[in-house]
MDTraj code that builds the backbone (N, CA, C; nanometers):
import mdtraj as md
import numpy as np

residues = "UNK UNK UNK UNK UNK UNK UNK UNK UNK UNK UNK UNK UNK UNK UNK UNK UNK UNK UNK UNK UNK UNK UNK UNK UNK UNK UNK UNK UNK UNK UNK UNK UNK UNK UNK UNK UNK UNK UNK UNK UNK UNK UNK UNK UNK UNK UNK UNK UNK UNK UNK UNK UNK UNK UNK UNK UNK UNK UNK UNK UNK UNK UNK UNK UNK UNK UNK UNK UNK UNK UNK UNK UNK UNK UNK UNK UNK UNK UNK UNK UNK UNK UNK UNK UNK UNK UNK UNK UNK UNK UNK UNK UNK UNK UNK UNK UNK UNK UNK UNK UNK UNK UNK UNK UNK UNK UNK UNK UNK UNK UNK UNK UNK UNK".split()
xyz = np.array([
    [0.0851, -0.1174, 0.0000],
    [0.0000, 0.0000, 0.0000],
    [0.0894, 0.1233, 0.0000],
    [0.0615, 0.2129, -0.1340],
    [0.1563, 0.3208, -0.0991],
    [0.0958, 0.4275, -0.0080],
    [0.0151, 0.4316, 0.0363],
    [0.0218, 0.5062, 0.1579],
    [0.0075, 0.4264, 0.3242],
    [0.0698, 0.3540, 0.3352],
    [0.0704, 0.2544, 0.4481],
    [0.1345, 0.3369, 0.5840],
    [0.2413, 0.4491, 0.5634],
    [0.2620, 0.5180, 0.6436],
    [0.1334, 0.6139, 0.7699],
    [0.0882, 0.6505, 0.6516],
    [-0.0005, 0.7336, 0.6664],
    [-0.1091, 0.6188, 0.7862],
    [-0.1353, 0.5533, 0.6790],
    [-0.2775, 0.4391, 0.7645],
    [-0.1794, 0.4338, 0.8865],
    [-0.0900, 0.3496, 0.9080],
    [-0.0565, 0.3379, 1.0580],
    [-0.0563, 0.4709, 1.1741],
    [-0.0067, 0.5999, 1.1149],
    [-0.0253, 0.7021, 1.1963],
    [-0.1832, 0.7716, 1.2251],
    [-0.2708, 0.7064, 1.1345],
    [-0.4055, 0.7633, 1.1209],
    [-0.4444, 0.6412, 1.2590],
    [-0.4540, 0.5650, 1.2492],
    [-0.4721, 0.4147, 1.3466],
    [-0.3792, 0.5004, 1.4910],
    [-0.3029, 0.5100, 1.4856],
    [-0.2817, 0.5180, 1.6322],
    [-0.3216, 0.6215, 1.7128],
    [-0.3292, 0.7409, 1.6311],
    [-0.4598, 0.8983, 1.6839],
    [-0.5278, 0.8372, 1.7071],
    [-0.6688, 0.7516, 1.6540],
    [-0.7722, 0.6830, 1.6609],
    [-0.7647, 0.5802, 1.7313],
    [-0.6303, 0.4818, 1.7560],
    [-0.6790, 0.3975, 1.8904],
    [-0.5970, 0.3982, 2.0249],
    [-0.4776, 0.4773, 1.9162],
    [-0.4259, 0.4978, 2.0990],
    [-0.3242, 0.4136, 2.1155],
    [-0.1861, 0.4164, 2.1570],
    [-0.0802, 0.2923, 2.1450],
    [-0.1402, 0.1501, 2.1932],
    [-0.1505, 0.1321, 2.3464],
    [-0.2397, 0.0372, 2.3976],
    [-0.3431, -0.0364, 2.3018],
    [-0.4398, 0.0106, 2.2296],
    [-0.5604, -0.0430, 2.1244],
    [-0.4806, -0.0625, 2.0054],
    [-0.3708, 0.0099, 2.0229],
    [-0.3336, -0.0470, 1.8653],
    [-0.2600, -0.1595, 1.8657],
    [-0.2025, -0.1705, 1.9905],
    [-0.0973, -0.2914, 1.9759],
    [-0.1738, -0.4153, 2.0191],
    [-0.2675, -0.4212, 2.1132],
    [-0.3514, -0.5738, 2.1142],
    [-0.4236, -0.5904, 1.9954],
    [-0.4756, -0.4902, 1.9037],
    [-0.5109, -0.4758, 1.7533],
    [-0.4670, -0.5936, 1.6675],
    [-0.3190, -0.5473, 1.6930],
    [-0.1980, -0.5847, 1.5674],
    [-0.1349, -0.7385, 1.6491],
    [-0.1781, -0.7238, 1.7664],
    [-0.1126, -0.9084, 1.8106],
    [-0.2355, -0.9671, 1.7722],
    [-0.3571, -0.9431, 1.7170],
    [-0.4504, -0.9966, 1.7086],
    [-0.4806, -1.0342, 1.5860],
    [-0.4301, -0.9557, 1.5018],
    [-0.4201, -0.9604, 1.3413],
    [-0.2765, -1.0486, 1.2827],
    [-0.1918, -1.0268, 1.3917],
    [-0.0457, -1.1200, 1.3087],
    [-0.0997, -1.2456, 1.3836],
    [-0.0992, -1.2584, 1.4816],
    [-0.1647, -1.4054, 1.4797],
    [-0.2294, -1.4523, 1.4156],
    [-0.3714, -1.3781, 1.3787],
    [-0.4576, -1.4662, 1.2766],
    [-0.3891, -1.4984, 1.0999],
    [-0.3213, -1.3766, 1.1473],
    [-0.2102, -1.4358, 0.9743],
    [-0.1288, -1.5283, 0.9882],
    [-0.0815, -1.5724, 1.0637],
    [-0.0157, -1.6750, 1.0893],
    [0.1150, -1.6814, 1.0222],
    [0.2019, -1.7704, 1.0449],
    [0.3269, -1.7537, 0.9650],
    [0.3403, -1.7645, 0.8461],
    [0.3881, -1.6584, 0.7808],
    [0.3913, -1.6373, 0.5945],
    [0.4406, -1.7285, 0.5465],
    [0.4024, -1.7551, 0.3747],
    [0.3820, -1.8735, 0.2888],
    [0.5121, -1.7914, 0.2377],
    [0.5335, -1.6783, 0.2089],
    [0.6495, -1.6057, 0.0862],
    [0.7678, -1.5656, 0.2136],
    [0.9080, -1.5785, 0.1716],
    [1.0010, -1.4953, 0.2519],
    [1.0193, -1.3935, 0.1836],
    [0.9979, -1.3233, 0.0911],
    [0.9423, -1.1884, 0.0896],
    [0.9856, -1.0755, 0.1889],
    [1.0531, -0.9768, 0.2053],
    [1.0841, -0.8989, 0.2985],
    [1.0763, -0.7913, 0.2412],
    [1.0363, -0.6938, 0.3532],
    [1.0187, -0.5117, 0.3746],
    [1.0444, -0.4789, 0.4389],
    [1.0730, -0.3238, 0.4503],
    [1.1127, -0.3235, 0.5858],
    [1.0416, -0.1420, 0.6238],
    [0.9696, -0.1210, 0.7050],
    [0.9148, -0.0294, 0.7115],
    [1.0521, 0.0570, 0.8425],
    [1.0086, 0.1875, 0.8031],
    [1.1381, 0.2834, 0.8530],
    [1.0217, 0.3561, 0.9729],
    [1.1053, 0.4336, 1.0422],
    [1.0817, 0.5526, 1.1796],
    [1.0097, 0.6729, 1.0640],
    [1.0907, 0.6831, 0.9355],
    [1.0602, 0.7472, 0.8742],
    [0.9116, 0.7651, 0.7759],
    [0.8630, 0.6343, 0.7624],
    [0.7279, 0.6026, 0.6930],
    [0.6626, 0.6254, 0.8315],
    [0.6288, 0.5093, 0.9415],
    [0.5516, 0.4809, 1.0148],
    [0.5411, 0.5501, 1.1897],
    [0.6857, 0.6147, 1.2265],
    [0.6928, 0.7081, 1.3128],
    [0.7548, 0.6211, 1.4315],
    [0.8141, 0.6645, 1.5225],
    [0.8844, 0.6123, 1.6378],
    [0.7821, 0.5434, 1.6996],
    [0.6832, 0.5776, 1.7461],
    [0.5612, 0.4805, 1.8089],
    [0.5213, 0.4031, 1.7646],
    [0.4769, 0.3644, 1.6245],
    [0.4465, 0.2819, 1.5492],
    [0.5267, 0.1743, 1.5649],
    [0.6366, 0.1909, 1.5294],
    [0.8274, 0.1427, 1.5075],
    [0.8206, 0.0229, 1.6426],
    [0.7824, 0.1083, 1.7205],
    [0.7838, 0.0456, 1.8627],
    [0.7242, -0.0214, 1.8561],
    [0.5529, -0.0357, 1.8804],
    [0.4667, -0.1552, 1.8370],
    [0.4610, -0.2043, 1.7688],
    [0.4847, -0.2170, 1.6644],
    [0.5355, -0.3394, 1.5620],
    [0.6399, -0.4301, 1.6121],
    [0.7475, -0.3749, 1.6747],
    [0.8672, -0.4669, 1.6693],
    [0.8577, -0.5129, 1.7869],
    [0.7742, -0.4653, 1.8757],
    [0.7186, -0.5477, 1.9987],
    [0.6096, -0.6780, 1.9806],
    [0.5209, -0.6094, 1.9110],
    [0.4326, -0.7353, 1.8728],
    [0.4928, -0.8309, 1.7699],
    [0.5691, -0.7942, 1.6967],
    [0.6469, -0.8558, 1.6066],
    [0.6976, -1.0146, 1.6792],
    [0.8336, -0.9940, 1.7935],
    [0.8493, -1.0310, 1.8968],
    [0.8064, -1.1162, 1.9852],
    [0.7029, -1.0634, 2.0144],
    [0.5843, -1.1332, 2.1179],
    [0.4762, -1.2364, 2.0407],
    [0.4516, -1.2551, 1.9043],
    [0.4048, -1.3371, 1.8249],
    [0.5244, -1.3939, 1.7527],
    [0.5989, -1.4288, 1.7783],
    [0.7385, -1.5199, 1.6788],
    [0.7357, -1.4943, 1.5411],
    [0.7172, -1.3629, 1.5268],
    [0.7193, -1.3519, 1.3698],
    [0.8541, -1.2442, 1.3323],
    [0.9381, -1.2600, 1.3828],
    [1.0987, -1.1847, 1.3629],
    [1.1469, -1.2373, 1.2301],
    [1.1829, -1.1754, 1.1556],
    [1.2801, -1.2049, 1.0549],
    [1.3951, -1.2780, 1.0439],
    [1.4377, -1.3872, 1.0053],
    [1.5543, -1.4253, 1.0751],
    [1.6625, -1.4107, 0.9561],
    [1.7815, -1.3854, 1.0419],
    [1.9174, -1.3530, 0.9984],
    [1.9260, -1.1712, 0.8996],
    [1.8409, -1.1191, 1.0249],
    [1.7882, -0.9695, 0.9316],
    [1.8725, -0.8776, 1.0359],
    [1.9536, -0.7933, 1.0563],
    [2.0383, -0.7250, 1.1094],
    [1.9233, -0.6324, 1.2071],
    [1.8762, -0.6225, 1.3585],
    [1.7986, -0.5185, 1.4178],
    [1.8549, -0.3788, 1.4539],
    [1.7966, -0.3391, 1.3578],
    [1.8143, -0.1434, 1.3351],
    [1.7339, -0.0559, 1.3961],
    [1.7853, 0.0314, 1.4929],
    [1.6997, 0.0900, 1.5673],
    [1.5632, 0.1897, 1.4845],
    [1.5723, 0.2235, 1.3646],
    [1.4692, 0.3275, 1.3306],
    [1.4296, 0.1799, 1.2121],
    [1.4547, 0.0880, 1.2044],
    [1.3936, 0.0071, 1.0909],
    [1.3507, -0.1622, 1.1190],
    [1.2265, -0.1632, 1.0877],
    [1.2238, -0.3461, 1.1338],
    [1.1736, -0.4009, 0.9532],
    [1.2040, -0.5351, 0.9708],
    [1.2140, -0.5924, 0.8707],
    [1.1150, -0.7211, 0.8980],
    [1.0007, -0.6957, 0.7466],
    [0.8824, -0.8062, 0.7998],
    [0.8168, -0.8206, 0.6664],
    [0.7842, -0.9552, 0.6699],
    [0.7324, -1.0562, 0.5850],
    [0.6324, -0.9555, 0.4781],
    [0.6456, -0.9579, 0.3890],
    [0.5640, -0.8853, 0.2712],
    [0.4207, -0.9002, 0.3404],
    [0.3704, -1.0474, 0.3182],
    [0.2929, -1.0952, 0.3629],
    [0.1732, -1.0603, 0.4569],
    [0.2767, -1.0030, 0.5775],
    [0.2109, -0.9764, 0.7032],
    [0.1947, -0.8835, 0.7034],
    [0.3039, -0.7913, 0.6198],
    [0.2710, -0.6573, 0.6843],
    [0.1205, -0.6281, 0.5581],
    [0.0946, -0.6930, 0.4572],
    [-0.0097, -0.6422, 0.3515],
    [-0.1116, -0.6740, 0.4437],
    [-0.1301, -0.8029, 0.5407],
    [-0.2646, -0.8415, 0.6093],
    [-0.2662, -0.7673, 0.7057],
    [-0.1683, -0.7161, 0.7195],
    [-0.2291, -0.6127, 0.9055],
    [-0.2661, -0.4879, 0.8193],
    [-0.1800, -0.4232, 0.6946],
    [-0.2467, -0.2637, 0.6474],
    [-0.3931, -0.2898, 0.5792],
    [-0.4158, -0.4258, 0.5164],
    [-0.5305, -0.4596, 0.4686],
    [-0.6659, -0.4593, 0.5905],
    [-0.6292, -0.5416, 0.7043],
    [-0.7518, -0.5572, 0.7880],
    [-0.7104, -0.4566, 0.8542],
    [-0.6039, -0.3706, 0.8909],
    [-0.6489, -0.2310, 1.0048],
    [-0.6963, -0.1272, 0.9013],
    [-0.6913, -0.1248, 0.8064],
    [-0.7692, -0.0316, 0.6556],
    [-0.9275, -0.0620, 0.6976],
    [-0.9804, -0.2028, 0.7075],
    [-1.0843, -0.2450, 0.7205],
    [-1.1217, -0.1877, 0.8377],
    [-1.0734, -0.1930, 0.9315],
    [-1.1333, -0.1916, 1.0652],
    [-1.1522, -0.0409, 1.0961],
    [-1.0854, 0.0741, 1.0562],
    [-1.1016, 0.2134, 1.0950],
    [-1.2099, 0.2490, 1.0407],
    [-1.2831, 0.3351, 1.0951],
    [-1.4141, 0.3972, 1.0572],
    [-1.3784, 0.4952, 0.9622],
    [-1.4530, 0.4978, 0.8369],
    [-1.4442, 0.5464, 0.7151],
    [-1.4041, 0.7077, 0.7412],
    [-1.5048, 0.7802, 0.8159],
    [-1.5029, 0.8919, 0.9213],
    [-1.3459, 0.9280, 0.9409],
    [-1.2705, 0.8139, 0.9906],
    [-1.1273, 0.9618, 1.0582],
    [-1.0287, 0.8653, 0.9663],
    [-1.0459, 0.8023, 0.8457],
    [-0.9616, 0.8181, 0.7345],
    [-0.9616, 0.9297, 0.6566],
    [-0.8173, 0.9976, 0.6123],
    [-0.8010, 1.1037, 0.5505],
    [-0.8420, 1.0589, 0.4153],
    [-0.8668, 1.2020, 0.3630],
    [-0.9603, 1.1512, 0.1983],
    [-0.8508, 1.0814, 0.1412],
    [-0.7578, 1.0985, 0.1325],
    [-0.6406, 0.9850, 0.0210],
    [-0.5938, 0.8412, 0.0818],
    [-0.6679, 0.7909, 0.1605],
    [-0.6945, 0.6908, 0.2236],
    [-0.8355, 0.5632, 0.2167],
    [-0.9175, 0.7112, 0.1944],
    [-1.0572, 0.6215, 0.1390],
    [-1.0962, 0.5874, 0.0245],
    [-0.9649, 0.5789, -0.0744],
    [-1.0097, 0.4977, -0.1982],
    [-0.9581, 0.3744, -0.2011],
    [-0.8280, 0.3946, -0.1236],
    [-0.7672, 0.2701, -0.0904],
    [-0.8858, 0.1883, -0.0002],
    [-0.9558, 0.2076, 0.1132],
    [-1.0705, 0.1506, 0.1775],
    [-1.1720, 0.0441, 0.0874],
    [-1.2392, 0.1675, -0.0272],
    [-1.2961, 0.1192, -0.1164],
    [-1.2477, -0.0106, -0.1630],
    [-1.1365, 0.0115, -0.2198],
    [-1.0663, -0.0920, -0.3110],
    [-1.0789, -0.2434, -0.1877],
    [-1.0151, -0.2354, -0.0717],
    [-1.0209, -0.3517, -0.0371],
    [-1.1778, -0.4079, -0.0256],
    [-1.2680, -0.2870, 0.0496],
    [-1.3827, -0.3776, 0.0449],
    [-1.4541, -0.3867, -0.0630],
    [-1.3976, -0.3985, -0.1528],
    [-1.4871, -0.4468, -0.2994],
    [-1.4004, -0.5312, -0.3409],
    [-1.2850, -0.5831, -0.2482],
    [-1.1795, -0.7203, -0.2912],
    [-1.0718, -0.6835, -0.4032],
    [-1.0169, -0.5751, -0.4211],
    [-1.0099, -0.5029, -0.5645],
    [-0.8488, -0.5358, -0.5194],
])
top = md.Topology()
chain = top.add_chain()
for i, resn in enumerate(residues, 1):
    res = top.add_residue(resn, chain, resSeq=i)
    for name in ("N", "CA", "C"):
        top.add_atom(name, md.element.get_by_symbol(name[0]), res)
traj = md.Trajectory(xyz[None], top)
C-alpha cells in the first residue's frame, strides 16, 4: 500500500498505542506464519517512532521476527505478507469517518476485494 505510512499514523490517533498494539497481536496471529520470505522493511521514517515500537514489539511477542535480518533501531524488517494483512484488515477496521480523503479509496478498493 503506498500510503501505508499514513494508515498506521491515522490508526494510532484513533486507537491509541495500547488499542493499537492488542489490535496488531490480534491480526499477526490470525495471519499466521507467511507462505512467501518476501521482505520489507518499514522505517521511523514512513511509520513514526511509536508505530516502530509496536510493531517490533508485537512482532516479537508473536514469533514472527525475521531471521538472519540485522535489528536497526529506526527500521524493522517483515514478511511482505504480514505486513499487507495487518495494512489490509487495520484499513478495514477504521471507521471510514477519521480516514483522511487519500486513504478512502484505498478503503474502497479492499472492500470491494479489488
Amino acid at each position: 500500500m503506498s500510503q501505508e505510512g499514513l494508515l498506521w499514523k491515522t490508526a494510532l490517533s484513533h486507537l491509541g498505542p495500547t488499542e493499537l498494539h492488542q489490535f496488531v497481536v490480534g491480526l499477526w496471529v490470525e495471519a499466521g506464519p507467511s507462505a512467501r520470505a518476501t521482505v520489507e522493511y518499514l522505517d521511523t521514517d514512513h511509520v513514526g517512532d511509536e508505530v516502530l515500537n509496536i510493531l517490533r514489539d508485537v512482532q516479537t511477542h508473536v514469533g514472527a521476527v525475521v531471521p538472519y535480518r540485522p535489528v536497526e533501531s529506526g527500521r524493522i524488517a517483515i514478511y511482505s505478507a504480514h505486513a499487507e494483512h495487518l495494512a489490509d484488515k487495520l484499513l478495514q477496521f477504521m471507521p471510514v469517518g477519521k480516514l483522511p480523503a487519500s486513504l478512502k479509496g484505498a478503503r474502497l478498493e479492499v472492500d470491494l476485494g479489488m
